[in-house]
C-alpha positions, 0 to 999 in steps of 0.5 A: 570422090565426089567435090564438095563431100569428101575432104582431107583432115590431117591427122593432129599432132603426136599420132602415131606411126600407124594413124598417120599411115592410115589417114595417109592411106584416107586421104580424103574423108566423107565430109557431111557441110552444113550451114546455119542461118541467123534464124537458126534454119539451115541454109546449105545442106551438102550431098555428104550430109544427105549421105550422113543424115539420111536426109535430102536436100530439099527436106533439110534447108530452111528446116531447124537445124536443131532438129536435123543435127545431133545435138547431144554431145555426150554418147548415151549408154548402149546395152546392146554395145559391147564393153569398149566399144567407143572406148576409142573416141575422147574429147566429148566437147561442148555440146553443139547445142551450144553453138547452134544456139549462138551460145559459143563465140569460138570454134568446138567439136566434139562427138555425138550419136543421132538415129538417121531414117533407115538406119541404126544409130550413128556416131558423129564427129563434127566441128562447129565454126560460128560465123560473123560478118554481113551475111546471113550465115551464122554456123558453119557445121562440119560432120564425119561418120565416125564408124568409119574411122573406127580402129580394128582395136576395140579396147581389150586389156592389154590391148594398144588402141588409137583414140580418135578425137575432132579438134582443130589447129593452125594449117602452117602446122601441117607440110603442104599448108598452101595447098591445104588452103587451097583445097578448104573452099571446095567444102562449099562448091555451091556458093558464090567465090565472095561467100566461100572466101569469107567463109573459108578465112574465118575457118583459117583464123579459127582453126583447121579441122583435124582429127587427132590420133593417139595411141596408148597402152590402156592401164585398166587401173579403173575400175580394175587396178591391173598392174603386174606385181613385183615378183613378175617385173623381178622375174623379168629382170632376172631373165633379162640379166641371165641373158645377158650374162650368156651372150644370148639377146634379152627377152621380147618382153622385157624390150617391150616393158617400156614405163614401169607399169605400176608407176602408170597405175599409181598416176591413172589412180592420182588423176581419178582422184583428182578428177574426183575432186573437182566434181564434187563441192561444187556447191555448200548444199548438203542435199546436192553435196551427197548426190555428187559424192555418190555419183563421183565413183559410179561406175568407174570405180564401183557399180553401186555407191550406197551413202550413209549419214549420222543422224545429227548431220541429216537433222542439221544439229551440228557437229556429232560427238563420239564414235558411233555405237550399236544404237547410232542411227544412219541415214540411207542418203543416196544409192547410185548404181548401174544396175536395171532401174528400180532394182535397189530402190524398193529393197533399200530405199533412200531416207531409211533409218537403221543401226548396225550391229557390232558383228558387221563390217559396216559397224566395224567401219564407223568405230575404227575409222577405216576403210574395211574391205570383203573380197567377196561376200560369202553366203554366210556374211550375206545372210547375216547383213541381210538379217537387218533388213526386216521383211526384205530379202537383199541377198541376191543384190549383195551375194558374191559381190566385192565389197569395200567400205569406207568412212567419211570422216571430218576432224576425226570424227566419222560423219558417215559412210560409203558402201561400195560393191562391184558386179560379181564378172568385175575384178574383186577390190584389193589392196590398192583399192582401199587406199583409194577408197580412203583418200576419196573418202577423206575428200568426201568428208571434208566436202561433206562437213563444209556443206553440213557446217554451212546448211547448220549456220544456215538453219540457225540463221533461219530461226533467229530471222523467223523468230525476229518476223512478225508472223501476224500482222498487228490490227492497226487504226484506220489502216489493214497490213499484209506482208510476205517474206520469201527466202532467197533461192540459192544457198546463203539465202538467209539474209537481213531483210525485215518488215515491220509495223508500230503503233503509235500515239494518236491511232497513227502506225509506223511501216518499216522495210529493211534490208541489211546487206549481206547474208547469214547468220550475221546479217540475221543477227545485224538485223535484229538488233535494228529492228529492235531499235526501230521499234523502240525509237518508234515508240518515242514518235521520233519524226521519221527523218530524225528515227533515221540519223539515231538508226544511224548513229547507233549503226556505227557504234555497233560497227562498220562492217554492215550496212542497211537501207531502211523505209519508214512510214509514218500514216495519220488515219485523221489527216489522211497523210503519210510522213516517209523518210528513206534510206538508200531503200528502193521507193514504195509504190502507191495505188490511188483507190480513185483510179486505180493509179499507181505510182512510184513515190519520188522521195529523197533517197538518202544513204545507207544506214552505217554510212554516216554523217548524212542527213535524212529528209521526210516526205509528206504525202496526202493519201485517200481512204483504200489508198494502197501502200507496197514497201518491198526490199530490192530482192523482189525487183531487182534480177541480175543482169536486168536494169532494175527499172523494168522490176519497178515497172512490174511490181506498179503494174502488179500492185495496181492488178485488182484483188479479192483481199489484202493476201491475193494482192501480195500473192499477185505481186510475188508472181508477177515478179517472180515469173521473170527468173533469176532470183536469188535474194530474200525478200521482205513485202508489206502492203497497208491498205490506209482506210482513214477514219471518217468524222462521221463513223466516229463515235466522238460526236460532231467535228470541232469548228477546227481540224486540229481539234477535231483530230485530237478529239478522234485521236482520244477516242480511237485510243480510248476504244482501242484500250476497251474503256 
């Protein structure tokens, strides 16, 4: 036994007799110690782990300790591993990713696999202890060769086995917990008294490294249902009561029957469900959705998962009507399988359209609404599936093979369709799997409608904002817009965000920038209705403080159950001047063409349209000929967790970034903001370049002695030009 590399771990609690007597037989186990610093560097490096590892001291500290320890969490698949070969370790944990990047503020272990230098692949147990306090040291990491803790049992059916699993519990637990204390500092000989102790009581308060044993009778009751019927239980019984009626001792296997196994087949078979449940909708994207719902079955329950839509759903068009008929046509949406890659994709590729004949199970699924089960796929059915698919020959992928297919339904009404086969070595499906089958289907389904229901709100909520956007910029007097829109990046990202530019009299032009809060189809709908106003009360030459209390006014009539902020400008090629009046909407920006100066615009910032009974204030501005103005909503500089100034700051120093055109500025813009992450509001940008109308270039003849004249007589001209006379 050599100090500091091998080290007790008690044994967790509920082990059974067997693991206590041989982690009483271990007493002490080769320990791998290593220890991270704030740098992420290894700062220990323990003769247990150069032993693990394949690594010497020397080579190891002051290297990345992500590049010396296994930091995958889950162990990958191994095609040379026999069927059950690390079925005896559980609790994958977090990924010790995670806490050598200082992302866990708490204790983890769990399991992984790593190649060492002249060595196989080894499987790992470790503990990670992220450390505080005034020294460097940020993790403590401990490490075990789990090959040799492995069992002798190696999961055969039937067959009891003990899983093996790193966690961690309070020393007091354990009989002799003072010497348990006593012994933990001589994980780290090599440190000083001071730094070991403070080590070794964070380790204490943390949780002491256990590894737990449990030994369990393995129920294959997926993917294989394996429970003994009722006739054998019956029989059993029978045997047990004539035993005991001639005085002879009851049978072994009756003693040993313990819990009704079918009782443990149908709990196993509720926990799948459930586990099912909670790894699919996590989120209402249909396109996301699908892929869950597939990967959910393969391979515990299936080894391959073919999805099928209806057509209506895929398109977004709403909820389907009718049962489905021999012209119906499906969707190929997903196909997950554990199959060689590549094998399924050519033959039955995803996004293929196809009817279903009447005569094949698939049809008779989609009609009746139940789960139809093929024990096996004879030669004869085989052919007659394969006759559907033109030019390719699936024979081989489906002969021989179990079969059970199952609808995804959703009010009744069959939205789809799993196809679900299993390796012709597997157990075929039976009785008990078509019950599963359809309660996981019936879960799938109402993930599915919910998704489906959400993208066709969406789409619709997506066409009345794009068909309520100006798509071309109108040519205005004196001033030349270009504008952006960009959806938001997470679902729900249809929003109320608008843009918006109006002729006015005398050759002026209204900008507007609106952002109604909220999403979906009703902020979409709300935001209509106020760009319509907008646009009429525009018409009106209302001064823009006053377009703001009407806005308002008309706001609350409509209903308290939305909000708005709105910027609007008013800009007077003549007098080179804009009027703004804001409200609750982030200020533009302005870029001197002079210098090349940009600058947030410091404008009263007045309260959200629908508030109420808040008066507006306007700004006059006094801008140049090829000044610049950029109006953008908050979902282009706002990223959550982020102080919104630093947005700000960006878009000034992008919108002042030099340009060919008015369309490379916006472009130059939406990446300079874009690139910091974290989006997920729409987005609405306009810039006007204010171009002014210069006295001498106008056609009116020479300037008044007044300006006012002057710039009525402009005023008529530019209009009178604009209307072609």
């Amino acid at each position: 036994m050599e100090r500091g590399t091998e080290w007790g771990a008690p044994s967790g609690h509920g082990a059974g007799h067997g693991a206590v007597e041989r982690a009483t037989a271990a007493g002490r186990i080769p320990l791998a110690v290593v220890v991270v610093d704030r740098a992420g560097l290894v700062s220990h490096w323990s003769r247990g782990a150069r032993r693990l590892f394949g690594t010497s001291r020397e080579d190891a500290v002051g290297r990345p300790a992500v590049d010396l320890l296994p930091v995958s969490g889950a162990l990958p698949d191994d095609e040379i591993a026999p069927y059950g070969a690390y079925a005896a370790y559980e609790g994958l944990g977090p990924d010790l990713e995670s806490s050598l990047g200082g992302w866990l503020s708490y204790p983890a272990a769990g399991r992984a696999r790593l190649r060492v230098p002249e060595r196989d692949r080894i499987d790992v147990l470790w503990w990670a202890y992220p450390l505080v306090g005034p020294g460097p040291e940020r993790l403590l990491v401990l490490a075990a060769d789990a090959d040799a803790l492995r069992p002798d049992a190696r999961g055969a059916e039937g067959v009891a086995v003990e899983r093996i699993a790193p966690g961690f519990a309070l020393h007091t637990d354990f009989p002799g917990a003072e010497e348990l204390a006593r012994e933990l500092p001589e994980i780290l000989p090599s440190m000083s008294v001071g730094e070991s102790a403070r080590i070794v009581s964070q380790v204490l308060e943390l949780g002491y490294p256990v590894l737990e044993f449990s030994q369990n009778d393995r129920v294959p009751v997926t993917p294989d249902w394996g429970v003994p019927r009722r006739a054998e239980r019956k029989a059993r019984r029978e045997r047990a009561a004539r035993a005991v009626a001639s005085g002879e001792s009851v049978p072994q296997d009756v003693q040993d029957e313990g819990e009704d196994l079918e009782y443990v087949a149908v709990r196993e078979r509720l926990e799948f469900l459930n586990e099912v449940s909670g790894r699919i909708g996590t989120s209402l994207d249909l396109a996301q959705t699908i892929i869950e719902v597939s990967k959910a079955v393969v391979p515990r329950f299936t080894d391959v998962a073919g999805t099928y839509l209806r057509e209506q759903v895929v398109a977004g068009e709403g909820f389907p009507d009718g049962v489905p008929d021999t012209t119906t046509m499906w969707h190929r949406v997903a196909v997950e399988h554990t199959d060689e890659p590549g094998r399924w994709d050519d033959v039955v590729p995803v996004g293929e359209a196809m009817p279903f004949p009447a005569h094949t199970p698939f049809f008779q699924c989609m009609t009746s609404g139940q789960p139809v089960l093929v024990p096996r796929i004879s030669e004869q059915m085989g052919h007659a599936i394969a006759a559907q698919f033109e030019k390719r020959d699936i024979r081989p992928l489906i002969n021989n093979r179990s079969m059970l297919v199952v609808p995804l339904k959703a009010r009744n009404v069959v939205l789809g369709f799993m196809i679900l086969l299993r390796h012709p070595e597997r157990v075929e499906f039976n009785d008990m799997d078509r019950v599963t089958g359809a309660e996981l289907a019936a879960r799938a389904g109402l993930v599915l409608d919910n998704a489906r229901m959400y993208t066709y709100q969406e789409s619709v909520a997506e066409t009345l904002q794009d068909s309520m956007l100006p798509h071309i910029a109108p040519r205005m007097a004196g001033c030349d817009i270009a504008t952006r829109y960009l959806p938001g990046t997470l679902l729900g990202r249809v929003g109320g965000d608008w843009f918006d530019s109006v002729k006015l009299p005398g050759s002026r032009t209204a900008l507007v920038v609106g952002d109604v809060m909220g999403h979906g189809l009703n902020s979409a709908a709300m935001m209509g209705q106020l760009r319509t106003a907008v646009q009429t009360m525009a018409a009106l030459d209302l001064p823009p403080a006053q377009l703001l209390r009407n806005l308002d006014d008309l706001a609350q009539r409509l209903g308290d159950t939305y909000l708005a902020t709105c910027l609007y400008a008013v800009y007077d090629p003549i007098t080179s001047e804009l009027e703004i009046a804001n409200a609750g909407h982030i200020p533009p920006v302005l870029v001197r063409a002079e210098d090349g100066r940009s600058e947030l615009l410091d404008l009263p910032t007045g309260a959200p349209i629908g508030v109420g009974g808040v008066p507006f204030e306007s700004v006059r501005v006094p801008v140049a000929p090829g000044d610049r103005l950029v109006m953008c909503t908050d979902g282009l500089v706002e990223v959550r967790g982020e102080d919104i100034g630093v947005g700000l700051a960006t878009l000034c120093e992008s919108a002042a970034h030099p340009a060919a055109s008015m369309d490379d500025a916006c472009d130059t813009i939406i990446r300079a903001l874009n690139v910091r992450g974290g989006r997920k509001d729409d987005v609405a940008l306009l810039m006007a370049r204010l171009g002014g109308i210069a006295p001498r270039t106008s056609p009116c003849g020479a300037s008044p002695s007044t300006p006012s004249r002057w710039a009525g007589r402009v005023r008529r001209c530019v209009s009178n030009c604009t209307n072609g006379d």
